[in-house]
DRENDO-1510 file (C-alpha; in Angstrom, 1 decimal, always signed):
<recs>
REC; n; res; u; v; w
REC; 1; UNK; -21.2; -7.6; +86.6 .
REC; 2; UNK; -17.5; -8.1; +86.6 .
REC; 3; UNK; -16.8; -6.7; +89.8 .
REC; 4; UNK; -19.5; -7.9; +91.2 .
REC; 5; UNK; -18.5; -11.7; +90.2 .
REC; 6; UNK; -14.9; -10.8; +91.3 .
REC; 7; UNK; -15.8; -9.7; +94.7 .
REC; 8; UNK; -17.0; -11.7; +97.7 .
REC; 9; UNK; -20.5; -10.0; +98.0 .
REC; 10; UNK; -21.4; -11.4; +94.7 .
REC; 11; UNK; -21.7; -14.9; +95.9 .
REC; 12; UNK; -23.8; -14.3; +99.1 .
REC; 13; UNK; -27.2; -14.9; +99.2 .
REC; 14; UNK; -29.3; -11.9; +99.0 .
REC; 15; UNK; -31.3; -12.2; +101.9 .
REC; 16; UNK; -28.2; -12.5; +103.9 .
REC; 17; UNK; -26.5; -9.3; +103.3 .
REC; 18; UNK; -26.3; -6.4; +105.5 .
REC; 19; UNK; -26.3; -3.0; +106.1 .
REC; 20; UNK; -22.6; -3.5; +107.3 .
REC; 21; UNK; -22.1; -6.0; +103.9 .
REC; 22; UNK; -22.4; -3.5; +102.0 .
REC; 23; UNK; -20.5; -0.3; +103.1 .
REC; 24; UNK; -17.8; -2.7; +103.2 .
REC; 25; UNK; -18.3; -3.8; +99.8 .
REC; 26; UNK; -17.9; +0.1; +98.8 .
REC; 27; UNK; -14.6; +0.2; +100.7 .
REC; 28; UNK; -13.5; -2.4; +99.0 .
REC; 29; UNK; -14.0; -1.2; +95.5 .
REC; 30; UNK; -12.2; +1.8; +96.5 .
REC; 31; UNK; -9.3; +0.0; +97.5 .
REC; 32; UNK; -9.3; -1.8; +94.4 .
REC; 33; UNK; -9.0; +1.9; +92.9 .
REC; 34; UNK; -12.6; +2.2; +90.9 .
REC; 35; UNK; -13.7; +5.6; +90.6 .
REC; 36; UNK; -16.6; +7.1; +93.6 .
REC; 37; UNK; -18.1; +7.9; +90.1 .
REC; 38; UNK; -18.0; +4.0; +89.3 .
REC; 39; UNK; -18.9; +2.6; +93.0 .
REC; 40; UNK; -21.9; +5.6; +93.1 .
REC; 41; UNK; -23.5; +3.7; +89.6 .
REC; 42; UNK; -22.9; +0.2; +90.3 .
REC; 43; UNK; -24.5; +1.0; +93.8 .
REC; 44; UNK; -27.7; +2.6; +92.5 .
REC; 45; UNK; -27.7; -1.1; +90.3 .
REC; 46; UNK; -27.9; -2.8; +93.5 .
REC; 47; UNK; -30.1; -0.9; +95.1 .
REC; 48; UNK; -32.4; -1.5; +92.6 .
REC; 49; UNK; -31.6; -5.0; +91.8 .
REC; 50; UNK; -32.6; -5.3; +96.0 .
REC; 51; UNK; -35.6; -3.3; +95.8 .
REC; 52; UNK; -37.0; -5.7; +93.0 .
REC; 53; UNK; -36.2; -8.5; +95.8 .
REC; 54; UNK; -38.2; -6.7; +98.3 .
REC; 55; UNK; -41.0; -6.5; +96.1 .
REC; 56; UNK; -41.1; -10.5; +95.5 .
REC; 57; UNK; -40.9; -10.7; +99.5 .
REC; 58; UNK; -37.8; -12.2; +99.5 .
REC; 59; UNK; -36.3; -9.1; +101.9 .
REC; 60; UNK; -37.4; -6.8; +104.2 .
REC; 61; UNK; -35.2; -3.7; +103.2 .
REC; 62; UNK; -32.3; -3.1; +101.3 .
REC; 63; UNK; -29.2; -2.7; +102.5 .
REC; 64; UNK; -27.6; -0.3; +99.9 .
REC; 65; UNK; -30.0; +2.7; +101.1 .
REC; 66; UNK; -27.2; +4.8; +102.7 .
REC; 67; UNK; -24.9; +7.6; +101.3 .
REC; 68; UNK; -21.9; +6.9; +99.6 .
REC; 69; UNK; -20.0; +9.6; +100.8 .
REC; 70; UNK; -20.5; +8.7; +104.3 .
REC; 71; UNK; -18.3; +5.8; +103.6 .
REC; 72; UNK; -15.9; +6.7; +101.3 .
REC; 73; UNK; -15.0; +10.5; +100.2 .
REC; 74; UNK; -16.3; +12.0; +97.1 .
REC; 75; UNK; -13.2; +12.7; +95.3 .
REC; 76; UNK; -14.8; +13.3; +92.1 .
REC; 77; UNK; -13.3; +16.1; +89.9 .
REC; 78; UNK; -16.4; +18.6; +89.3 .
REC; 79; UNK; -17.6; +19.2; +85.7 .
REC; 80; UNK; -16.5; +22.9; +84.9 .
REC; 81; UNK; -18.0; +24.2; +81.4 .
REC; 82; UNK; -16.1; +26.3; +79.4 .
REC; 83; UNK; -16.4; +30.1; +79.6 .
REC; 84; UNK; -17.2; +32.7; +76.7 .
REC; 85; UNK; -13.4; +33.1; +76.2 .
REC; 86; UNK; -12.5; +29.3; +76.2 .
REC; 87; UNK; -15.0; +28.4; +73.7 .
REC; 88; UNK; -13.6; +31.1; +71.3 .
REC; 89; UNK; -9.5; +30.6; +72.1 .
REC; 90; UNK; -9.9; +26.8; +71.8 .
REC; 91; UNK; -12.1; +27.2; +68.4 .
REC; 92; UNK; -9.7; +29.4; +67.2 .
REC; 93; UNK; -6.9; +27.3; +68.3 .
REC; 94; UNK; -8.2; +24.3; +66.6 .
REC; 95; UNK; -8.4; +26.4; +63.2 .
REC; 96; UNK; -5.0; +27.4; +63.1 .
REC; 97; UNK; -3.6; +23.6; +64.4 .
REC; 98; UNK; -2.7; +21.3; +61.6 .
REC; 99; UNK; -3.5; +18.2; +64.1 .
REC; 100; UNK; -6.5; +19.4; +65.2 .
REC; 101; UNK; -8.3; +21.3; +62.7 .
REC; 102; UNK; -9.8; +18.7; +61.0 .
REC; 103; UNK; -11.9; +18.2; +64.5 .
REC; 104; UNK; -13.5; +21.9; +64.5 .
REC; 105; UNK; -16.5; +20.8; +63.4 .
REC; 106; UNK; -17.1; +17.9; +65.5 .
REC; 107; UNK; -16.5; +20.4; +68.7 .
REC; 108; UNK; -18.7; +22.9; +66.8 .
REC; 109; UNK; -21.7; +20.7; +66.6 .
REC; 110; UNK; -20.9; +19.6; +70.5 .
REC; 111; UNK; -21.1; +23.1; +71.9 .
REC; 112; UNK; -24.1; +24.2; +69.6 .
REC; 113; UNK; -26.3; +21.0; +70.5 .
REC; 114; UNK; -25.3; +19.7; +74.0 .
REC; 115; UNK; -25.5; +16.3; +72.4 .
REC; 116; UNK; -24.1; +13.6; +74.1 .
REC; 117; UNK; -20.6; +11.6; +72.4 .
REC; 118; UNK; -22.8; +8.6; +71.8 .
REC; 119; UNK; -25.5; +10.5; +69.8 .
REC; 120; UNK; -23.3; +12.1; +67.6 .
REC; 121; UNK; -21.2; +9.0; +67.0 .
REC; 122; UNK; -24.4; +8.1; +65.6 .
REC; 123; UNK; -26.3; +10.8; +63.7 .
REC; 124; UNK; -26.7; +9.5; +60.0 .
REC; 125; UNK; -27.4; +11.4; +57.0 .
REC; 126; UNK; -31.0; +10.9; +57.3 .
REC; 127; UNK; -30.8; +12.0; +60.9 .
REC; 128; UNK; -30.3; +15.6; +59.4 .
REC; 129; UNK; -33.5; +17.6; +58.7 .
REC; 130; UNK; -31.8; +20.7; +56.3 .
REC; 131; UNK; -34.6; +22.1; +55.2 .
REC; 132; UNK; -35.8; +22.7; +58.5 .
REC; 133; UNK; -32.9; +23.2; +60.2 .
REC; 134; UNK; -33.2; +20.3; +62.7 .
REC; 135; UNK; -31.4; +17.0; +63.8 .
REC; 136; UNK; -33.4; +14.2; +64.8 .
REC; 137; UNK; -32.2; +12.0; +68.0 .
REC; 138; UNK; -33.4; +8.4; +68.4 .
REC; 139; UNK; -30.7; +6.6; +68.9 .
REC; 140; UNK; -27.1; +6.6; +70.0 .
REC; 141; UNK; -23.9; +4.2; +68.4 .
REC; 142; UNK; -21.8; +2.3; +70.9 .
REC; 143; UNK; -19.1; -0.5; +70.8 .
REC; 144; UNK; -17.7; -2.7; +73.3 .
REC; 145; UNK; -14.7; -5.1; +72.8 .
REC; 146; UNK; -16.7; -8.1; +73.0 .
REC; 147; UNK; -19.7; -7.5; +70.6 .
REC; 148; UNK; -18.2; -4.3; +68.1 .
REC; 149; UNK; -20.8; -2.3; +66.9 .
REC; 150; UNK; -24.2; -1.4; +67.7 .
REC; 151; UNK; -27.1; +0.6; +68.3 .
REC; 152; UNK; -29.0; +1.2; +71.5 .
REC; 153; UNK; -32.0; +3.2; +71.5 .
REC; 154; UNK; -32.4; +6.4; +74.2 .
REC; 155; UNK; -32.9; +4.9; +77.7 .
REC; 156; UNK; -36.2; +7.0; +78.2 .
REC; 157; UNK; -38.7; +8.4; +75.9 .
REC; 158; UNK; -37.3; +11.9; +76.6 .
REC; 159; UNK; -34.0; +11.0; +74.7 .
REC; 160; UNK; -35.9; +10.9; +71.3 .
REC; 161; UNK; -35.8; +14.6; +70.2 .
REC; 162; UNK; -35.7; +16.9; +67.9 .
REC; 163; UNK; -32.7; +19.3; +68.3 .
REC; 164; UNK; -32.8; +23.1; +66.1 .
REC; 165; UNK; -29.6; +23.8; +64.4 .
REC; 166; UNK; -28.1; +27.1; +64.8 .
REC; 167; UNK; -26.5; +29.0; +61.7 .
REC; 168; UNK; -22.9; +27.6; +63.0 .
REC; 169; UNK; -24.0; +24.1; +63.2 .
REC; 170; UNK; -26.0; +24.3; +60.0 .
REC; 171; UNK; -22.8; +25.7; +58.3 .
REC; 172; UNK; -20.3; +22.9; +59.9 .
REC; 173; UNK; -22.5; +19.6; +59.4 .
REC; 174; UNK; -22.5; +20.9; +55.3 .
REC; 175; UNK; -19.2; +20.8; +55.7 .
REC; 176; UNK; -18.8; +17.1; +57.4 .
REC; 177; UNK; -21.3; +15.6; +54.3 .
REC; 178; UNK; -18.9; +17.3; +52.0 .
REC; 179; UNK; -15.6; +15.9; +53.6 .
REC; 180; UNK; -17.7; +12.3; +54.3 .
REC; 181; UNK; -18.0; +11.9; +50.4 .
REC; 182; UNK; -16.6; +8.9; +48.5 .
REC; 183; UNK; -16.9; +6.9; +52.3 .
REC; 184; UNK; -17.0; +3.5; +52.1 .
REC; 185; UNK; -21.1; +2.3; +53.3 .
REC; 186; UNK; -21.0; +0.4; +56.3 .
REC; 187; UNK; -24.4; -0.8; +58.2 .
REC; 188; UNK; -24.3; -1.6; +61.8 .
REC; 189; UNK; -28.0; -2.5; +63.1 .
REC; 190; UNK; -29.6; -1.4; +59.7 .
REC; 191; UNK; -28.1; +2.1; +60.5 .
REC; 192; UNK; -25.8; +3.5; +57.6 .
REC; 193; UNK; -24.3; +6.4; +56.3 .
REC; 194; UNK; -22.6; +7.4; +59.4 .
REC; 195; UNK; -21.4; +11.0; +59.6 .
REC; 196; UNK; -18.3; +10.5; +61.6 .
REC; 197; UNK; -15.7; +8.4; +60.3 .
REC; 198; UNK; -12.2; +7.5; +61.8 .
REC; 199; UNK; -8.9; +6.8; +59.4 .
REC; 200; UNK; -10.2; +3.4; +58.2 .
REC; 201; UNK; -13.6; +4.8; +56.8 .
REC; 202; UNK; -15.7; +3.2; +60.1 .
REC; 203; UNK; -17.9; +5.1; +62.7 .
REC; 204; UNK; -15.8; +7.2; +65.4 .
REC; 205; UNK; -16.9; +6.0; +69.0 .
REC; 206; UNK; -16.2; +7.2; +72.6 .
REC; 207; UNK; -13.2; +6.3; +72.3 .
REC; 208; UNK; -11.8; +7.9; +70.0 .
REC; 209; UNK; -13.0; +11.0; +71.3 .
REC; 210; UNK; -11.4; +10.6; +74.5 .
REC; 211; UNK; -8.1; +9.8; +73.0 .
REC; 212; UNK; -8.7; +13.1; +70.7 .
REC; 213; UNK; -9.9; +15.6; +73.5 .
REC; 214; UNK; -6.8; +14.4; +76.1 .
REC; 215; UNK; -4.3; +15.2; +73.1 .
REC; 216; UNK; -6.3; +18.7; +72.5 .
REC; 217; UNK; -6.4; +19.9; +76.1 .
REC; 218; UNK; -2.9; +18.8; +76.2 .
REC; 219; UNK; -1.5; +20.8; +73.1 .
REC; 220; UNK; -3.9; +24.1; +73.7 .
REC; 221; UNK; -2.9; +24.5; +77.7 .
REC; 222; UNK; +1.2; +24.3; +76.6 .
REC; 223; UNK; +0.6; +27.9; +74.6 .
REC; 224; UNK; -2.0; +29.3; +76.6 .
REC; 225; UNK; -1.9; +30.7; +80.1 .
REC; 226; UNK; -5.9; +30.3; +80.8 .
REC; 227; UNK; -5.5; +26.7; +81.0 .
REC; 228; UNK; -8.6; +24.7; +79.9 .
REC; 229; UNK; -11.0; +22.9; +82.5 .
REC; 230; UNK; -9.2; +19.9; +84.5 .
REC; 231; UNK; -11.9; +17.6; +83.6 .
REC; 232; UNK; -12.0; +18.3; +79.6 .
REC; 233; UNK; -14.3; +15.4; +77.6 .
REC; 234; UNK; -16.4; +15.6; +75.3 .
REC; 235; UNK; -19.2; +15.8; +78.0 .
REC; 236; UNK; -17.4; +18.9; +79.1 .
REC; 237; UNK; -19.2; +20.3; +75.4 .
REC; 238; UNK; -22.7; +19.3; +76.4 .
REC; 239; UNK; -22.3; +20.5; +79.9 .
REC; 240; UNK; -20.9; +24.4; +78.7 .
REC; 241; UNK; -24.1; +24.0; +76.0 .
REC; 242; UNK; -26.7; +23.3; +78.8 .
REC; 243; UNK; -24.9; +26.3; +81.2 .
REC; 244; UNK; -24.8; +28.8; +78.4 .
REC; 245; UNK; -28.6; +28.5; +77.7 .
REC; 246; UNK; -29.7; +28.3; +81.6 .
REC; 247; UNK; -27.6; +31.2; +82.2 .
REC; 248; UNK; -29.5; +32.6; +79.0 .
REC; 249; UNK; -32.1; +32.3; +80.8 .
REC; 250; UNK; -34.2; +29.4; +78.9 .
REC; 251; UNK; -37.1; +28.1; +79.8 .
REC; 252; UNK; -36.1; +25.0; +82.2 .
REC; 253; UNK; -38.7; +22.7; +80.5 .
REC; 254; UNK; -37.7; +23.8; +77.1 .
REC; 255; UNK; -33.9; +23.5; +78.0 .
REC; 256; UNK; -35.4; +19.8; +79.6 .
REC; 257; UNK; -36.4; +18.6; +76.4 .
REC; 258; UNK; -33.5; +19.6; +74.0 .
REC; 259; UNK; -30.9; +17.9; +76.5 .
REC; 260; UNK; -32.9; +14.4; +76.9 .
REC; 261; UNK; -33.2; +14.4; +80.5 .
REC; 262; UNK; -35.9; +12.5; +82.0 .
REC; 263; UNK; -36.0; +14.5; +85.1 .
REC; 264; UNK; -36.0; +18.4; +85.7 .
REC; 265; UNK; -33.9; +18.3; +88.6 .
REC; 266; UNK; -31.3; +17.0; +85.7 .
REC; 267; UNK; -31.8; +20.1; +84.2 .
REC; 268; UNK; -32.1; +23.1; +86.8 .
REC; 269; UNK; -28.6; +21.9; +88.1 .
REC; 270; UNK; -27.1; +23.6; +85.2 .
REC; 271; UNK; -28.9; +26.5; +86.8 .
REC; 272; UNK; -26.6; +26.7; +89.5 .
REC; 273; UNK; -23.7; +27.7; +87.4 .
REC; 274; UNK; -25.1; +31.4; +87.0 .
REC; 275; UNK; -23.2; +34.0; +87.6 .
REC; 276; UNK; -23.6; +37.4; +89.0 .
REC; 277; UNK; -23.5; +38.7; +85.6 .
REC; 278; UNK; -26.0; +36.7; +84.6 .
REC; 279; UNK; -27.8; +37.1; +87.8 .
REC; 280; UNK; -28.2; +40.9; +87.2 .
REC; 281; UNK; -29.2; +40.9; +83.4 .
REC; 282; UNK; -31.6; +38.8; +84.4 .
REC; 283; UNK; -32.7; +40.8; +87.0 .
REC; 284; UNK; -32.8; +44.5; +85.3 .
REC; 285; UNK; -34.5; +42.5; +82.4 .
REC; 286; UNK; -37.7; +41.3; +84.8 .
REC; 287; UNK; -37.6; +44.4; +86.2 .
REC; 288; UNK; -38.0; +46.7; +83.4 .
REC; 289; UNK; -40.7; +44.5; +82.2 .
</recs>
């Protein structure tokens, strides 16, 4: 809403915007130095925001039904998950690092649930299902600088999940109630008990796991020659946790549901990261059945 008020376009009317209006509008954001990733979302907003407007009959089309990178290039960095070998040298890594080690379990949990840095940010101690092995997802913990705090509920129905923990998870979330203990109780939206806290005993958000991953990825290429993905977030954790099980050859529905996605075509694009390897197993498997 910000750039939109900012720019020009913002004040015209919207029946009188063009086809032309708008593809300017996208050049100009990228003069202005916004990410294609940025201009790509705040487009699909508008398209939608005009499509609403041709459904009252106040238009006859929308102009924002063109692609993006026929008007500006796609220069995107591409979301590379980690390999076999990464996931065990940075793990390792992190054990033996006195900065970083406290953080193990945090990337542990990220690569051995594919959940997004918003839902672990908020997973409370009553989010965690022990006896059964299983984390519960309904909700994610976000903060801006103009409100703080607060809780948002998964955009679709298919974000409310239940996600199985695997021995290694199991083992590192006992671990983060142990180190949590004697945390001071904060309650943001009637949500308490927080598993992740920063220095000053409050939730961890984005944030601060961007900050932390930069400094990691940082540190762990200077002493290794395999440098670590250029891209490295904590989405790059969900993204190597959704390739590992396609490539595992999981079902795509069930792999559907334990990522949240709300469409399948979400989920079979982690498909395209097999590799021969993979291919083959898969393969020699089908065919000795």
């Amino acid at each position: 809403m910000k750039l939109l008020e900012a720019d020009k376009l913002g004040s015209c009317p919207i029946d009188s915007v063009k086809l032309s209006d708008a593809k300017e509008w996208a050049l100009r954001m990228k003069e202005k130095g916004i990410s294609y990733k940025t201009i790509s979302n705040d487009k699909r907003s508008l398209k939608a925001a005009f499509y609403t407007a041709i459904q009252d009959d106040c238009i006859r089309k929308t102009p924002f039904n063109f692609q993006l990178n026929t008007v500006i290039e796609d220069d995107t960095e591409p979301r590379v998950p980690l390999t076999g070998e990464q996931e065990e040298s940075l793990l390792s890594f992190m054990q033996s690092d006195s900065v970083y080690q406290k953080y193990r379990d945090e990337v542990i949990i990220l690569l051995g649930t594919g959940l997004r840095i918003s839902e672990l940010c908020g997973l409370t101690e009553t989010d965690l299902d022990f006896e059964n092995r299983v984390i519960n997802v309904d909700h994610q913990l976000l903060r801006s600088a103009e409100t703080g705090y607060y809780i948002e509920k998964p955009k679709t129905q298919s974000g409310i999940r239940q996600i199985p923990m695997s021995e290694k998870v199991y083992e590192a979330l006992g671990r983060v109630l142990e180190n949590r203990k004697g945390a001071k109780k904060i309650t943001i939206d009637g949500y308490s008990n927080f598993l992740f806290l920063n220095r000053d005993g409050c939730p961890k958000t984005n944030v601060n796991y961007a900050t932390m991953f930069r400094g990691l990825a940082k540190k762990y290429n200077k002493c290794h020659e395999e440098a670590l993905p250029k891209v490295m977030t904590p989405h790059t954790l969900c993204h190597t946790f959704c390739t590992n099980l396609a490539n595992a050859g999981m079902n795509p529905k069930a792999l559907q549901y334990i990522m949240g996605h709300s469409n399948i075509t979400m989920t079979l694009n982690y498909y395209a990261h097999a590799t021969f390897a993979s291919a083959r197993a898969e393969m020699e498997r089908l065919i000795a059945a």
